[in-house]
N, C-alpha and C positions, 0 to 999 in steps of 0.2 A: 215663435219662441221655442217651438216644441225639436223645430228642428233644429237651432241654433243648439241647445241644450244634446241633441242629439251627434252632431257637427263635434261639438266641443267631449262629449266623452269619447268620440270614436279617436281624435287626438292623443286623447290622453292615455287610450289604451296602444295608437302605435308607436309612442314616445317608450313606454313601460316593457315594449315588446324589443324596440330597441336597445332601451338600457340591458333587458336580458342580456342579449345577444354579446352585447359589450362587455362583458360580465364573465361571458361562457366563454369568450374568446381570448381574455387577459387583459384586454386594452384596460380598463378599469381597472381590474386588481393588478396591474403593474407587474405581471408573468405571462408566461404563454399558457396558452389555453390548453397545450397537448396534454393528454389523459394517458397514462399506462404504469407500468414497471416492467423495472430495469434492474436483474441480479447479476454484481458486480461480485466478479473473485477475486478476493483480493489479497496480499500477502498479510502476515500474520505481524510483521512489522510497523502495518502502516495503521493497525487500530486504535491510535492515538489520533491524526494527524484526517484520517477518514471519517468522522465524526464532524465534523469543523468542515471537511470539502463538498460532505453531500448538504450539511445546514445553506449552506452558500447555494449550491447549485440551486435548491431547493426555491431559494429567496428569485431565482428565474424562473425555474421549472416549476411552479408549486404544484402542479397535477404529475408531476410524474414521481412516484412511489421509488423508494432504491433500496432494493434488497444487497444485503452486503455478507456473503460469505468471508472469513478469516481465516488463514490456515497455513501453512506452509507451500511454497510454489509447486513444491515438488506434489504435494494431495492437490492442489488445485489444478496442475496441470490432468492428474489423474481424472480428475471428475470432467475434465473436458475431454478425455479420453473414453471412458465407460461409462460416463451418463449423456455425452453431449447437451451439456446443462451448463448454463452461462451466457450473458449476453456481451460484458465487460472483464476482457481479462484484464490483472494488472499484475501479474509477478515481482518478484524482489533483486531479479534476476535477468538479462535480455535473453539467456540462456534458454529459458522457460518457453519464451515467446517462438523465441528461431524455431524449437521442436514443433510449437504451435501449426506453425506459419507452413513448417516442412511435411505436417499431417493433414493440410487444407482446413483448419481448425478454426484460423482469423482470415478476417479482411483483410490484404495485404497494403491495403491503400488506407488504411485506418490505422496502420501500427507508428505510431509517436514516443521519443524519448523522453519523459518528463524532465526528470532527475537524475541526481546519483547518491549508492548507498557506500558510505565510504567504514570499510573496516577500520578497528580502534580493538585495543587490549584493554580489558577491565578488571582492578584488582579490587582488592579488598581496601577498607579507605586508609591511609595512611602507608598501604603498599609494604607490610611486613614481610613479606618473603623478596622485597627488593627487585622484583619485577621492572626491567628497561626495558627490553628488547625481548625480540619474537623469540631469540634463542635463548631467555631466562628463561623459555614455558617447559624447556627440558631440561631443569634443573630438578635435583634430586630432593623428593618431598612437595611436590610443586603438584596442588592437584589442579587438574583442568578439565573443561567439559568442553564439547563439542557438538555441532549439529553432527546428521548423520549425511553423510559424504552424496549419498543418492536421495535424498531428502529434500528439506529446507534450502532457499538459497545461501544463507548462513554458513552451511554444513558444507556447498561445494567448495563456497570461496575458500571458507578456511584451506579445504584441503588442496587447492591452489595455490594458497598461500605457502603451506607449509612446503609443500612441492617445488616448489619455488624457490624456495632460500634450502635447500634441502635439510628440511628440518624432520620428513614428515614422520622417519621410525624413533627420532629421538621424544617427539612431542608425546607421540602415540602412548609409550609406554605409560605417560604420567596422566591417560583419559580414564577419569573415574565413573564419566556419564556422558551417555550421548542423546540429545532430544530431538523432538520432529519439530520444531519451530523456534526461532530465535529468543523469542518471548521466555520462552521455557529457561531458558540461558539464564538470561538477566536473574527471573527466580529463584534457581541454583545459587548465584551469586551474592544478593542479598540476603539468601537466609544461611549462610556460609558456610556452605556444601561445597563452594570450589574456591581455589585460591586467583584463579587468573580465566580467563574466555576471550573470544574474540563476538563482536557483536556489532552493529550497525552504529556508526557515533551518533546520530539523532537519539538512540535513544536513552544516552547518556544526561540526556536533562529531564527521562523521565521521573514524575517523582517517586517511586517505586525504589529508583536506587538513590535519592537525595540523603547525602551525609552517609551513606555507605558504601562508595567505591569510589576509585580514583581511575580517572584516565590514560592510559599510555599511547602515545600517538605512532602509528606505525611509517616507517618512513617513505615515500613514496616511491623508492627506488624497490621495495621489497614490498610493498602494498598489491592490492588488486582491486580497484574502484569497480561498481558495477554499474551498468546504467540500467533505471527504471522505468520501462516503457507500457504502454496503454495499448488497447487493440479492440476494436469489437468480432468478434466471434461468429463464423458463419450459419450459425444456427440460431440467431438472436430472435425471439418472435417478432421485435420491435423495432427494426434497424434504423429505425428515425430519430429513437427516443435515444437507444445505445450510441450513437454517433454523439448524440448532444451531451451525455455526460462522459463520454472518453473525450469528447473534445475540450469540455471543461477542465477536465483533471489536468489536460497539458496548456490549457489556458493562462494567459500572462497573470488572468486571476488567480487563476490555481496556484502558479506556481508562488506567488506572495505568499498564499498559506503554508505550502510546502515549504520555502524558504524561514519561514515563524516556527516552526517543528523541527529546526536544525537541521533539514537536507541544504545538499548543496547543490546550485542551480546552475 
């Protein structure tokens, strides 16, 4: 008897060593098992829409921690430049990445396009100074803000933009402020410090500017679309862990989200 009773806990302790294991591993909890963190740079645009892609990855990965820097591509490419610190780039810009890519900075086998950020004019709501077109921003009395041209992705396109339809000495004259991130913009805007900006359309339904500005769509003959790409970083401690969430971000999942957020896919 003694040893049946014996027999029968040793069962019971390798059934409970298994369930561990099962446990440690994700099979059970319905994620993977890998343990780490992952600091992800990411542009200062996307910390709406970055909230909602790590909760999701998260619901896979649950042991892997994501740190998320925010800022403008132009300070985040910097920090991969004089801290070499980052596991996950994600710029606003491809622009960012190519320097990346051209300084040995990324994986070049890991660089993906997610998205695109598609420029848009934003006015004040009801569009009193009569804002149509890129060449109303240099009308007279017409204040406008802008990123700064070596800065923010924001701040180059604009001035690609302007360069572009050769607008850029007439807009110039009417720039009352210039910021280091898009975000900043929008702010300006709403608390009506400028009459007109240019800014990413996703974030046109954020609610920061709900019932205070109105949209002008830029036409895409005089536009400059950017495409938003992913990469992990050849200095990553964790290159296992960074692979799994830049690959998410351009995942068919991700991009649902991204697509929910007003980019366009």
């Amino acid at each position: 008897m003694a040893n049946k009773n014996i027999i029968g806990i040793g069962i019971i302790i390798i059934i409970a060593v298994a369930i561990v294991g099962l446990y440690a591993s994700g099979s059970l909890s319905g994620g993977s098992g890998e343990e780490g963190t992952v600091y992800l740079l990411a542009g200062a645009g996307f910390s709406k829409v970055g909230p909602e892609l790590i909760k999701e990855f998260n619901k896979k990965y649950p042991n892997i921690k994501v740190e998320v820097k925010y800022a403008g591509s132009g300070d985040l490419f910097a920090i991969l430049e004089t801290q070499k610190k980052g596991d996950v780039f994600m710029p606003a810009d491809y622009k960012y990445m190519e320097d990346a890519i051209n300084n040995s900075y990324i994986e070049n086998n890991t660089v993906t396009n997610i998205t695109k950020n598609v420029p848009v004019i934003i006015v004040e709501k009801g569009n009193p100074k009569g804002i149509k077109t890129l060449a109303d921003l240099s009308k007279s009395g017409v204040k406008v803000g802008l990123g700064e041209a070596t800065g923010p992705a924001i701040g180059k396109t604009q001035a690609k933009i302007l360069e572009k339809n050769n607008l850029t000495d007439n807009v110039t004259k009417n720039v009352v402020v210039t910021s280091t991130t898009v975000n900043q913009l929008l702010t300006y805007m709403v608390t009506g410090q400028l009459d007109a900006t240019i800014i990413w359309e996703d974030m046109t339904s954020w609610k920061e500017g709900d019932g205070k500005i109105d949209v002008v769509k830029i036409p895409k003959e005089q536009n400059i679309i950017s495409d938003i790409p992913t990469g992990v970083t050849t200095f990553a401690e964790d290159k296992d862990a960074a692979t799994k969430l830049s690959d998410f971000l351009s995942s068919d999942e991700g991009k649902t989200i991204w697509k929910k957020w007003g980019f366009e896919i």
